[in-house]
MDTraj code that builds the backbone (N, CA, C; nanometers):
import mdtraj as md
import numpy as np

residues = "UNK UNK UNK UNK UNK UNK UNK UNK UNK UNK UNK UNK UNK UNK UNK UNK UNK UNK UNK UNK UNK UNK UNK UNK UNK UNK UNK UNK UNK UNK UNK UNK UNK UNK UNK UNK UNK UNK UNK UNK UNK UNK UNK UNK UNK UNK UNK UNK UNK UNK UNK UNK UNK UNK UNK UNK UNK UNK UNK UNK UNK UNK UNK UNK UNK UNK UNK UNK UNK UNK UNK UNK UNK UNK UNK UNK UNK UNK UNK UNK UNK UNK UNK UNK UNK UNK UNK UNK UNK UNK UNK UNK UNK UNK UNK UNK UNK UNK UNK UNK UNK UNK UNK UNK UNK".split()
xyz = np.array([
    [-14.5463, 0.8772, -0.8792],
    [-14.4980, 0.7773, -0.9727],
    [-14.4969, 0.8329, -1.1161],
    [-14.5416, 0.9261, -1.1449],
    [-14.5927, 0.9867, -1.2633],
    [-14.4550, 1.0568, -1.3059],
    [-14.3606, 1.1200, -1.2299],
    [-14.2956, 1.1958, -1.2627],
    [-14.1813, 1.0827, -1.3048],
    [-14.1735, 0.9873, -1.2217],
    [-14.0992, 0.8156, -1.2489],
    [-14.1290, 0.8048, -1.3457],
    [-14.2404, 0.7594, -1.4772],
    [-14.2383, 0.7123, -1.5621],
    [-14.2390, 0.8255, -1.6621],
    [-14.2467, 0.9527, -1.6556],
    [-14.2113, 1.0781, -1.7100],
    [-14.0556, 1.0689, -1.7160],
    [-13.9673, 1.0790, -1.6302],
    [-13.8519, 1.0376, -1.6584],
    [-13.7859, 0.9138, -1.7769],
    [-13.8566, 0.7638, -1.7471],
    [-13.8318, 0.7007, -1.8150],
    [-13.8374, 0.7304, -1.9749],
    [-13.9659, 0.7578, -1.9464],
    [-14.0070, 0.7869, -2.1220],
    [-13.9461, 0.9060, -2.1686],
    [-13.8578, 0.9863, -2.0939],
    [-13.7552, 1.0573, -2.1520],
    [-13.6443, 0.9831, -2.1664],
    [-13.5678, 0.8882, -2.0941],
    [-13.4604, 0.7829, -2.1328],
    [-13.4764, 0.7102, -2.2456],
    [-13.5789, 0.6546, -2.2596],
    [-13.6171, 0.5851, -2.4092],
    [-13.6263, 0.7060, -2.4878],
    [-13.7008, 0.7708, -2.5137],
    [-13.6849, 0.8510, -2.6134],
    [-13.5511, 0.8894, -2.6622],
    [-13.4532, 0.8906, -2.6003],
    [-13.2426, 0.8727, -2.6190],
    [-13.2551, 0.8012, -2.7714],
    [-13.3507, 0.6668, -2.7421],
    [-13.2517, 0.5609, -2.7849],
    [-13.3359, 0.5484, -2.9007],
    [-13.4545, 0.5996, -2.9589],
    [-13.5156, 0.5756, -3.1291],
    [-13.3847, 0.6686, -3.2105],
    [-13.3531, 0.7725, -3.1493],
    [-13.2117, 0.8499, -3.3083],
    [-13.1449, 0.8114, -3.2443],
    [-13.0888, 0.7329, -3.2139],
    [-12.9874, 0.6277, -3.2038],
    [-13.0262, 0.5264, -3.2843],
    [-13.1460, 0.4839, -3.2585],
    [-13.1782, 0.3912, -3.3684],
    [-13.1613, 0.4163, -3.4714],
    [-13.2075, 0.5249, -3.5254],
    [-13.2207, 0.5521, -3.6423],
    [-13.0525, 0.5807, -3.7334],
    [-12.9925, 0.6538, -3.6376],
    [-12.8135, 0.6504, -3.6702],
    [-12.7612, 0.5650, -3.6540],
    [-12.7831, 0.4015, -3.5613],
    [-12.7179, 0.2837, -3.6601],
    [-12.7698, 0.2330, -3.7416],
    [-12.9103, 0.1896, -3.8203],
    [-12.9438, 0.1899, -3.9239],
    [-12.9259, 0.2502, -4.0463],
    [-12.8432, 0.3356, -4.0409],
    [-12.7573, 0.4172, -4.1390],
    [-12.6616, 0.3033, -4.2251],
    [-12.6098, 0.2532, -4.1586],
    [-12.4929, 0.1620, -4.2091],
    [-12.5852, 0.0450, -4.2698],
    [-12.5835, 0.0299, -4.3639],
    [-12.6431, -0.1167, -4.4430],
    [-12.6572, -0.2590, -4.3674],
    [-12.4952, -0.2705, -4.2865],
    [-12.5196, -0.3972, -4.2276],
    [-12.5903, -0.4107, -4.0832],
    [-12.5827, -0.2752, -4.0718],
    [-12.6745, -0.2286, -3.9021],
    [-12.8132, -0.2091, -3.9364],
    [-12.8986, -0.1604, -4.0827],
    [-13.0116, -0.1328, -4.0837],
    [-13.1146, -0.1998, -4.0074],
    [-13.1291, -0.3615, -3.9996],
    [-13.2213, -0.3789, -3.9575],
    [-13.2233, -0.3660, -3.8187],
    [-13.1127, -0.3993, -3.7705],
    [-13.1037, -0.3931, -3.5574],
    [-13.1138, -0.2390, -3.5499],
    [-13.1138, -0.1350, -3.6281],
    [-13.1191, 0.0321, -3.5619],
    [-13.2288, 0.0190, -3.6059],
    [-13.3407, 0.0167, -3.7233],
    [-13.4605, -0.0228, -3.7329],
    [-13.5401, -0.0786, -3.6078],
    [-13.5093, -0.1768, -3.5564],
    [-13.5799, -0.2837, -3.4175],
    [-13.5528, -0.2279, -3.3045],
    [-13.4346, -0.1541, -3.2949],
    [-13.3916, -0.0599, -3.2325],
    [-13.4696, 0.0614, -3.2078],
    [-13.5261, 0.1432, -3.3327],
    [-13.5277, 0.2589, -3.3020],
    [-13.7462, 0.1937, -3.2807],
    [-13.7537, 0.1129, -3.3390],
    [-13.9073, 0.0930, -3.3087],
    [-13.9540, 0.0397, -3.1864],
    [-13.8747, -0.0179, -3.1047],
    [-13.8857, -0.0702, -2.9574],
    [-13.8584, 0.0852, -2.8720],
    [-13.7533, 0.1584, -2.8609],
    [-13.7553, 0.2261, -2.8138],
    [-13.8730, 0.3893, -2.8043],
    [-13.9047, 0.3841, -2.9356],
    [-14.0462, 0.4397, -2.9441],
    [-14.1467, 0.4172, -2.8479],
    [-14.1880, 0.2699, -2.8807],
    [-14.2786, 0.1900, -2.8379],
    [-14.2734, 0.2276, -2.6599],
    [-14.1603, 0.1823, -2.6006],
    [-14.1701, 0.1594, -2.4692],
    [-14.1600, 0.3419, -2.4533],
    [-14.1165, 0.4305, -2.5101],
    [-14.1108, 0.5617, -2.4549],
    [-14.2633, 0.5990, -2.4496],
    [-14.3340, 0.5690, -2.5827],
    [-14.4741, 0.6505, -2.5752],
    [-14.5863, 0.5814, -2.4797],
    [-14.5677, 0.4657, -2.4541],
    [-14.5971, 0.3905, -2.3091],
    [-14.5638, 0.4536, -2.2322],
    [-14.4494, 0.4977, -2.1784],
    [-14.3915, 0.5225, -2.0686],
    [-14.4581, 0.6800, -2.0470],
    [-14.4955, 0.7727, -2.1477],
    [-14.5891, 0.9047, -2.1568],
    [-14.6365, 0.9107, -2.1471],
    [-14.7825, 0.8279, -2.1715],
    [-14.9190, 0.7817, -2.1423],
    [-14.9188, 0.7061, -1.9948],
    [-14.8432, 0.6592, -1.9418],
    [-14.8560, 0.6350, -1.8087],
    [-14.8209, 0.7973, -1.7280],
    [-14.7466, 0.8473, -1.7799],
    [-14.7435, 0.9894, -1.6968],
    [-14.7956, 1.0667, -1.7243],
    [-14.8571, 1.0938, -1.8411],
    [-14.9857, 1.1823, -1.8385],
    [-15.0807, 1.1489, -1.7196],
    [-15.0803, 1.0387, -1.6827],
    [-15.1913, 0.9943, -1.6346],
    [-15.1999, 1.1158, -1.4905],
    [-15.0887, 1.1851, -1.4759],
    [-15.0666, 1.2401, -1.3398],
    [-14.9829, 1.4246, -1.3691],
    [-14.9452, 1.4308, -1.5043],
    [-14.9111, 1.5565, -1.5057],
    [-14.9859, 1.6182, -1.6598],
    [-14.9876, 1.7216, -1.6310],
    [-15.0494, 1.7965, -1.7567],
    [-14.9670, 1.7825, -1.8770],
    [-15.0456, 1.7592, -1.9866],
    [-15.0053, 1.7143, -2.1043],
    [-14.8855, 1.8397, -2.1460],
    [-14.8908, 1.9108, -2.1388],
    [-14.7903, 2.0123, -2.2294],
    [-14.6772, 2.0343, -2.1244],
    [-14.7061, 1.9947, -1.9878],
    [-14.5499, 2.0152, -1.8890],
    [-14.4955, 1.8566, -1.9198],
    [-14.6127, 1.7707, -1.9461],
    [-14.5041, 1.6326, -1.9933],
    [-14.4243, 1.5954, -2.0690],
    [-14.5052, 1.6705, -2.2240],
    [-14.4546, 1.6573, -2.3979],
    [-14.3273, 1.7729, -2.3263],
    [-14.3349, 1.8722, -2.2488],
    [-14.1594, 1.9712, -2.3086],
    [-14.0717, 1.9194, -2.2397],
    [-14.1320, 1.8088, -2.1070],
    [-14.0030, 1.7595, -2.0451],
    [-13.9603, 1.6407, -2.1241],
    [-14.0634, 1.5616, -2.1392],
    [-14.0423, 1.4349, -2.2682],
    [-13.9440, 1.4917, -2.3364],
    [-13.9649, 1.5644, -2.4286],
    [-13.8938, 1.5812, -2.5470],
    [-13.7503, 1.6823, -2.4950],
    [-13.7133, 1.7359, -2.4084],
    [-13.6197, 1.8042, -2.3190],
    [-13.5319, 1.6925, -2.2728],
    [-13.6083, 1.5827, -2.1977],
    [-13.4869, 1.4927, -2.1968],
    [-13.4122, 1.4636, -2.3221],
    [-13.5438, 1.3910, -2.3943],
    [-13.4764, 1.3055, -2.5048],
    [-13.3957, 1.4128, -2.5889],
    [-13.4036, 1.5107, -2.6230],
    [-13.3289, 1.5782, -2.6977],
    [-13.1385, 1.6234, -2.6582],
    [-13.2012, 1.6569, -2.4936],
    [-13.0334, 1.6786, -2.4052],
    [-12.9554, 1.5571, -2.4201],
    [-13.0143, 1.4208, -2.3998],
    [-12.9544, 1.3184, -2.4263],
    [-12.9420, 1.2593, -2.5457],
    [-12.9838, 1.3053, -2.6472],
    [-12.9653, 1.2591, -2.7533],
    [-12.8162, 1.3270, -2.8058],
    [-12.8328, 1.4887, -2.7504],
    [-12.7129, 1.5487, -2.7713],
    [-12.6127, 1.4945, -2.7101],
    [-12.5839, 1.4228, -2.6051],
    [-12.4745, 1.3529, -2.5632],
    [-12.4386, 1.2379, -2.6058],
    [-12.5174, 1.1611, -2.6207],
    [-12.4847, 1.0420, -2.7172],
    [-12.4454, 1.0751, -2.8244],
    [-12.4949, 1.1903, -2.8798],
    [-12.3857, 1.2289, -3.0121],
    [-12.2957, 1.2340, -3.0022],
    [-12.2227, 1.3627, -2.9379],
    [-12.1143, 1.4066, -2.8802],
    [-12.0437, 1.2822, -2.8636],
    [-12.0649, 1.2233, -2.7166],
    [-11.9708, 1.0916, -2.6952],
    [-11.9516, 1.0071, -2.7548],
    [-12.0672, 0.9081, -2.8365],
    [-12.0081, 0.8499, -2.9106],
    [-12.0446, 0.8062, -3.1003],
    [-12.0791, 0.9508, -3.1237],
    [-12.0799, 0.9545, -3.2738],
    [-11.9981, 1.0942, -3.3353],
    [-11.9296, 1.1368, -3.2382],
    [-11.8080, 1.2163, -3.2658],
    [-11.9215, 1.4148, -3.3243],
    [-12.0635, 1.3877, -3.2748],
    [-12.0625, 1.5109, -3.3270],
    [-12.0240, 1.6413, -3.2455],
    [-12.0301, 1.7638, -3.3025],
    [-11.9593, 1.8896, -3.2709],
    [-12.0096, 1.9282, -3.1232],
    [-11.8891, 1.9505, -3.0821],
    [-11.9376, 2.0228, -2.9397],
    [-11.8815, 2.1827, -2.9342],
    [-11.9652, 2.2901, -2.9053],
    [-11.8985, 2.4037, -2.9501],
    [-11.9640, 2.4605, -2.7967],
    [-11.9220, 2.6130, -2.7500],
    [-11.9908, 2.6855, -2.6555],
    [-12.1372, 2.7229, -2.6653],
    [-12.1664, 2.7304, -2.8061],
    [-12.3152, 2.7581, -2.8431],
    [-12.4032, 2.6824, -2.7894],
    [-12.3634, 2.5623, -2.8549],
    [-12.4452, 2.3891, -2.8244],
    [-12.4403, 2.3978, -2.7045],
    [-12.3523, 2.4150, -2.6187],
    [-12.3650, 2.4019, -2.4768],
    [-12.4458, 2.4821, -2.4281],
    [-12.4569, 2.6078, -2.4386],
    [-12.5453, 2.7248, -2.3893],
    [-12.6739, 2.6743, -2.4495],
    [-12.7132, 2.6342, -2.6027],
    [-12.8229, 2.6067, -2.6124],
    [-12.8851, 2.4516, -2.5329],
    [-12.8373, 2.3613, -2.4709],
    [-12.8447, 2.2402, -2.4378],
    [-12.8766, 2.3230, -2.2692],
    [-12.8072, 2.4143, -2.2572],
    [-12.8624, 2.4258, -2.1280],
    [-12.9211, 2.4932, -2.0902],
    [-13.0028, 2.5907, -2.1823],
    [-13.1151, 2.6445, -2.2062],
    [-13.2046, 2.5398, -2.2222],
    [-13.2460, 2.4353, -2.2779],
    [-13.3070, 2.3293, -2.2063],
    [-13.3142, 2.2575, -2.0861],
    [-13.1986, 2.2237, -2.0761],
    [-13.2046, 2.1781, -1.9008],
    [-13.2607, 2.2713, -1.8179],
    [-13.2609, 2.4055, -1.8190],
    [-13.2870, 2.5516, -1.7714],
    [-13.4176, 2.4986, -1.7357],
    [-13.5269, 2.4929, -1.9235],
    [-13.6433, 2.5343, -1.8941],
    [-13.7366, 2.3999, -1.8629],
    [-13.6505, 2.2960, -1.8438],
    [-13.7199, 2.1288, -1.8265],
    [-13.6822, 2.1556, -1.6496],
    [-13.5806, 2.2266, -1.6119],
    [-13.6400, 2.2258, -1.4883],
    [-13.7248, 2.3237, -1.4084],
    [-13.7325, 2.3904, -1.5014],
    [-13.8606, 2.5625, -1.4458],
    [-14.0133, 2.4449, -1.4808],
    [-14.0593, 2.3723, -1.5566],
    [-14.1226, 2.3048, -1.5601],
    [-14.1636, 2.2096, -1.4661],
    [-14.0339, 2.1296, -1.4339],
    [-14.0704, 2.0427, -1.3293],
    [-14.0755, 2.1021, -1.1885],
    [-14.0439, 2.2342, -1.1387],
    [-14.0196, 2.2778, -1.0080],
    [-14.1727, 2.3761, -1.0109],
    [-14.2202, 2.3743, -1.1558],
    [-14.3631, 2.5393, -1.1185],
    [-14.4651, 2.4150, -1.1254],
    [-14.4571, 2.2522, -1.1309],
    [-14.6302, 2.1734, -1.1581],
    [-14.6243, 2.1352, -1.0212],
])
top = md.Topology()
chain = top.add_chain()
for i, resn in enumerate(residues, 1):
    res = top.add_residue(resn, chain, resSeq=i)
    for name in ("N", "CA", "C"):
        top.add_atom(name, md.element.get_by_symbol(name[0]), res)
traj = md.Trajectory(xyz[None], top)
């Protein structure tokens, strides 16, 4: 179950810079604000339940491996940022080493 809520709390983690990039706009500040503080909230919950079952430093690089790969796509798709061959090679040099992580615990 550990690796279940290890997952999750990489899905939430997506959605705080998201928060934080519609709160950009004045009339969005406060919902990307409530936004980006709920999604915190339920991600670092969702870490502390999976620590409970994997070692802290294979959790924090997959934690932050999701949230980062997906954060890069939500850019991409729908905040128009750059997609180049680099970004891709570097994005999957993460996916690479989030799954050498999850396949060596």
């Amino acid at each position: 179950m550990s690796w279940v809520y290890l997952f999750l709390a990489g899905l939430f983690e997506i959605g705080w810079p998201v928060g934080i990039k519609i709160s950009q706009a004045a009339e969005t500040r406060w919902l990307g604000i409530t936004i980006a503080l709920s999604f915190m909230a339920l991600s670092g919950y969702f870490l502390w339940l999976a620590q409970q079952g994997i070692p802290i430093g294979t959790a924090y690089a997959i934690w932050t491996g999701i949230g980062g790969v997906g954060t890069f796509i939500v850019g991409v798709v729908f905040f128009g940022d750059a997609l180049s061959l680099m970004r891709i090679l570097g994005v999957s040099l993460i996916i690479i080493g989030v799954a050498t992580l999850k396949f060596s615990s």
